[in-house]
N, C-alpha and C positions, 0 to 999 in steps of 0.2 A: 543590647541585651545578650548577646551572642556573646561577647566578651567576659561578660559576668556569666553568664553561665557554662561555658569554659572553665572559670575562676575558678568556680564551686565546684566543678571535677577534678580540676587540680588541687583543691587544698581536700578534697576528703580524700584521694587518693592518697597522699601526704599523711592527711592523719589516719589511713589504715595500716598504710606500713608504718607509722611510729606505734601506734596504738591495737595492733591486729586482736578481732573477735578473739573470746576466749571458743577453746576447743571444744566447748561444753554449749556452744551456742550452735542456733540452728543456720548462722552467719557463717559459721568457720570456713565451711569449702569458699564460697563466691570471697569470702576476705583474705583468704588463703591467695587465689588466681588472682584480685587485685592488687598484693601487698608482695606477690612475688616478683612480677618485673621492675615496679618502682623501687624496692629497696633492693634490687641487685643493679638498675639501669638509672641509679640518681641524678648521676651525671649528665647522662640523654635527656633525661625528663627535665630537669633544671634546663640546659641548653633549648629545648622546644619550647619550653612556659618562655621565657626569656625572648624567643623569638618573635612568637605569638604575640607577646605583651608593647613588642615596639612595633609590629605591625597594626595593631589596634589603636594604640598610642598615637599613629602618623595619621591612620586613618580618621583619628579626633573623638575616638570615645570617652575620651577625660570630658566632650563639652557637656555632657549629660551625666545627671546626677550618679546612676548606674555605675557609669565609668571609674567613678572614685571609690564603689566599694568593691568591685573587680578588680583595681590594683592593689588595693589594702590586703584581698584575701590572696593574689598572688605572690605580695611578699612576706605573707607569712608563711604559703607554701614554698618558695624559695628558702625561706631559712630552715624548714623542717629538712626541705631535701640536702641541702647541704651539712645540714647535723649527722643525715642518714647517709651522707657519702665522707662523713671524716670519722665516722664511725666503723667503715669499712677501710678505710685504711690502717685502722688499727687491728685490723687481722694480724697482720704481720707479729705485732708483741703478743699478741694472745697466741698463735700459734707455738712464737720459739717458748713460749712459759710452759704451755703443754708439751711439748718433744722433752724439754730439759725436766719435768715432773714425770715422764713416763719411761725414756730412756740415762735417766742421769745428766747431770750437769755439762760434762763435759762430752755427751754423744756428740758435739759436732767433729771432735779431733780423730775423732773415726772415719771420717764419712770423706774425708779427702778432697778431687777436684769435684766430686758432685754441689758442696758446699761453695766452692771458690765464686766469686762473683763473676769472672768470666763465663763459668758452667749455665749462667741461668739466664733464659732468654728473658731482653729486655720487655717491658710492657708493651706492644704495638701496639697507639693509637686506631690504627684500620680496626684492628682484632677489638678492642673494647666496644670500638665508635656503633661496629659491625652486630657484634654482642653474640651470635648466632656463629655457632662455629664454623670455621671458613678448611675448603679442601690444603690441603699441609704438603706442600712439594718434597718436602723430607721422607714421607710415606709410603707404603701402597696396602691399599686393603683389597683381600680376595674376598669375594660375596657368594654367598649362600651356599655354603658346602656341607653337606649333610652328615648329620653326625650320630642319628638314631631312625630307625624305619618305625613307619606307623601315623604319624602328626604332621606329613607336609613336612611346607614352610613353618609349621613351630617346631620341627627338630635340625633345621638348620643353623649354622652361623656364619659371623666373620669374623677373618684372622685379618689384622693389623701391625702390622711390619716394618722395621726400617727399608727402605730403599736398598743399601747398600747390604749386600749377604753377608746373614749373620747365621753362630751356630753356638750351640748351647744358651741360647740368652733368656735370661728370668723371663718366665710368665705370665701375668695379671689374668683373671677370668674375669669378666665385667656380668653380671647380674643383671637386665634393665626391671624397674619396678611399671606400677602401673596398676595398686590394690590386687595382683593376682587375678584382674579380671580384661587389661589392655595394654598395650605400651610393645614398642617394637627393640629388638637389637639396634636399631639405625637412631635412632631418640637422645642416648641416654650417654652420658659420663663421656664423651666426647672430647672435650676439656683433656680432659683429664689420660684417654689412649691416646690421644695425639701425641701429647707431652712424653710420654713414655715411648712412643716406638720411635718419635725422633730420639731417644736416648737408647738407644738399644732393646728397647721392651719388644716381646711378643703378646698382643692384648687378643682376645680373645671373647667372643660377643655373641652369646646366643639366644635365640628366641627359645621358648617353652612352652607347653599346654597351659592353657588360661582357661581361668573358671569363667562361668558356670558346667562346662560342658568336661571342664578338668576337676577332679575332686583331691584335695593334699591327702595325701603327700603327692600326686603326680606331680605339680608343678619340683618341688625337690628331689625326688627321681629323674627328672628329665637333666637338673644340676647338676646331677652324680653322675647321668650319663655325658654331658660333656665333658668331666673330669676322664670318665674311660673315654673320653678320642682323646683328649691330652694324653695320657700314657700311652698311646699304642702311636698318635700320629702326627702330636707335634714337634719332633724333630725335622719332621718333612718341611716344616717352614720355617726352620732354625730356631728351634726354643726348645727349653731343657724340659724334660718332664719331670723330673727330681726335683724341680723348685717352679712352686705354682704356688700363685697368691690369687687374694680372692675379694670381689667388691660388688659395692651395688647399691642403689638409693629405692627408699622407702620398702615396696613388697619385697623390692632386690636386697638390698640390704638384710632384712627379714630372712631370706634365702641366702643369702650368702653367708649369715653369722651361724643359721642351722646348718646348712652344711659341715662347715668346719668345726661345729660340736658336734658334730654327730659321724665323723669320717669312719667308713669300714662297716656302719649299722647293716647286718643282712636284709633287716624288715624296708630298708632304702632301699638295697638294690636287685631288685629282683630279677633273677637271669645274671646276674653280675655283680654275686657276693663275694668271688673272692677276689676281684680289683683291689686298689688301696686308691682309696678316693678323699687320702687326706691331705691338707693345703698348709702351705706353709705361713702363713701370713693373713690376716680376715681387714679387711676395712668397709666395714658399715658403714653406708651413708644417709642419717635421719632415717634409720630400720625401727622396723614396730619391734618389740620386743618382747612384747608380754599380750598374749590374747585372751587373758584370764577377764581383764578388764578391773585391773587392783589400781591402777591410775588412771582411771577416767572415772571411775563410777557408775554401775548399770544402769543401761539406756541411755548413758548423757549425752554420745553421741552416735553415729551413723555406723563408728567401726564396728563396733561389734555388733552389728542385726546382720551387716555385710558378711561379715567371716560366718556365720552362723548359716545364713541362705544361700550362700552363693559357694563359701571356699569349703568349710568343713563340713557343710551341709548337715549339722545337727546342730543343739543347742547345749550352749552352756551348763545349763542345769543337767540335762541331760547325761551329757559326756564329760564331765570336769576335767577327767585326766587326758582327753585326746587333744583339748586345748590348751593344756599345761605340757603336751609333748610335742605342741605347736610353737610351745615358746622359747625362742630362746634363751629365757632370763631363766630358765626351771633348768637349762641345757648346760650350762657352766658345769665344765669339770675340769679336771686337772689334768687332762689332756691337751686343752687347749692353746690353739697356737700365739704365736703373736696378734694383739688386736690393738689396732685402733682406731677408733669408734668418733664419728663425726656427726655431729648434731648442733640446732640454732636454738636460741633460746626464746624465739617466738615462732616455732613451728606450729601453724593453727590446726595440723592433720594427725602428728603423733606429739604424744607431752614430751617436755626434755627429762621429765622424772623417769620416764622408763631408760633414757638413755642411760642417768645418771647410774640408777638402780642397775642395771647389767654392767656399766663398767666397774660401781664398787664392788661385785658379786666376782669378774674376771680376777679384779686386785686381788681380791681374798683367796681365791681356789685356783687361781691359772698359775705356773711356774711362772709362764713367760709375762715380757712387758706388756703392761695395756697403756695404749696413749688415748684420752678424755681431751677431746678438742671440741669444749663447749663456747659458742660463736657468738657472742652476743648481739642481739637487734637480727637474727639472720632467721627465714623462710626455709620451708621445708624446701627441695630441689635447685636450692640456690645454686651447686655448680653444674646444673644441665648450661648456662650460658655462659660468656667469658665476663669476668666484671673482676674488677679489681680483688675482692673478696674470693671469686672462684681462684682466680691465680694464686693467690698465696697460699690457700689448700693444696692446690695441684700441685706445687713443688714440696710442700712440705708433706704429704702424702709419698713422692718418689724418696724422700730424703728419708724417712720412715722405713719404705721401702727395700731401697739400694740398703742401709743398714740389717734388717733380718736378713737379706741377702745372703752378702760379707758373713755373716755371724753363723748361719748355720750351721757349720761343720765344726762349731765349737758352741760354750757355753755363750749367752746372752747376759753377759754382767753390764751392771752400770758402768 
């Protein structure tokens, strides 16, 4: 009986991440938390069923009836999961299709030894097997260094660094998400600053004011103000303050795309309107985009009663245009920097239509390039952990990157 019902957690888990709750279900979150480790951790999960199964196998659960339809359902969830892991390795074409549709055909012959196959570390077994990101000897992170008085530990960050002293070196500010209401600097995009400071990156991590007790714009105020300790004090840790890029997943993302439309707003920074608090580069990671609720549909799910009670603390009806100045799909102007925008096409938390919707919005009104790196079969937070599919983002995100880079002090042609 234990074997079969096993079985049966394996194969629904299986068909939640092929088949994930619509967003519009009262299912989404708990299918969301299920459907996110199994389709970023296939492999593991395939390897455990696998093991499980020859352990019950020896132990002789085939001799009872039970036993035969335990295995039946085990190998049906063995083939899902391995649909949902050769699926992820097709990240790889999907990504290079979006770079060469966002930055021109030929951006790789720009990009030099960052592209060359020696440049890019190989896949480590430990690091997938591990999945949970592992301390990086290449590094060193300095912890909790205060960047604004008033909030504690939420006006703190961490700066993330090569080892070896560096000076002038690109930027990243990381955004952690977490609904605007949880989630720490230490959490989030991991992956992804490691990968960059062993490359020369100076990454940059801070915590914020969180609702309820934070009301927006604080949480993007407190953004702005770690863009002013970037200009006044990271040179102190060798990074350029002339070239600051900017990221973040889900509320982060959300913050970090309004930011960088919004760079220089006085009504942002108060006490410190005349900084220049604009970034050179935005990459969203599965960011809300729209809190109007033009892709969900009112009340269909949890976002918007949330933003209304907790972040903006009024209602939609109410205030239309404070939530339209919330969003940044209303925010697209022709200021805007370089973006590109990362989203799964079964996110059960935010739709892929609002991604969609704000990147054709950037095409039309941004000068600059927008890269649309829409993921298919892929979970909201899929690179908080290392998985085949994280890694190919994480390089072609620096490769994006290193590019705006290079280009700044000239025009951005294809």
């Amino acid at each position: 009986m234990a074997f079969l019902l096993l079985s049966l957690l394996g194969a629904a888990l299986t068909l939640n991440a092929l088949l994930p709750r619509s967003r519009r279900s009262v299912f989404a979150v708990p299918s969301f938390f299920a459907a996110w480790p199994t389709t970023e951790l296939a492999p593991q999960f395939l390897v455990v069923q696998l093991a499980g199964t020859v352990v019950f196998v020896w132990r002789g659960a085939l001799e009872e009836p039970a036993g035969g339809i335990a295995l039946a359902l085990a190998l049906v969830s063995w083939v899902g999961l391995v649909a949902i892991a050769r699926r992820a390795r097709r990240a790889g074409t999907v990504v290079e299709r979006a770079l060469a549709e966002g930055l021109g055909g030929d951006y790789a012959a720009t990009l030099g030894g960052v592209d060359a196959p020696a440049s890019r570390r190989p896949l480590s077994i430990v690091r997938l097997a591990v999945a949970l990101p592992l301390p990086d000897s290449r590094i060193e992170v300095m912890r909790d260094i205060t960047y604004a008085q008033g909030a504690g530990r939420r006006h703190r960050l961490d700066v993330y660094r090569p080892k070896a002293p560096v000076t002038g070196a690109p930027v990243l500010l990381q955004v952690h998400g977490g609904a605007w209401i949880i989630g720490n600097k230490r959490q989030q995009a991991l992956p992804l600053m490691h990968h960059l400071s062993a490359h020369g990156w100076v990454c940059v991590a801070p915590n914020y004011r969180l609702s309820p007790r934070a009301t927006f714009p604080d949480h993007l105020v407190d953004v702005k103000l770690v863009l002013r300790w970037i200009r006044e004090h990271i040179a102190e840790y060798g990074g350029d303050p002339d070239f600051v890029a900017i990221t973040g997943g889900s509320a982060g993302g959300h913050l970090a795309a309004l930011a960088a439309l919004t760079a220089n707003e006085p009504g942002y920074q108060p006490g410190f309107e005349t900084v220049d608090t604009s970034v050179d580069a935005c990459v969203p990671f599965y960011g809300a985009y729209d809190l109007t609720g033009r892709f969900r549909g009112r009340g269909a799910d949890g976002m918007g009663g949330l933003v209304e009670r907790m972040v903006l603390k009024r209602t939609l009806a109410e205030d239309p245009a404070a939530f339209s100045r919330a969003s940044p799909l209303d925010q697209v102007n022709g200021g805007a920097p370089p973006f590109m925008v990362v989203h799964g096409t079964d996110d059960s938390l935010v739709p892929i239509e609002e991604a969609r919707a704000f990147a054709e919005r950037l095409r039309t009104l941004s000068p600059g390039p927008t890269v649309f790196l829409e993921l298919p079969g892929t979970q909201h937070a899929f690179e908080i952990l290392h998985s085949i599919r994280s890694e190919v983002v994480v390089e072609a995100v620096h490769r994006f990157l290193v590019l705006v880079h290079r280009s700044r002090q000239g025009d951005f042609g294809p």
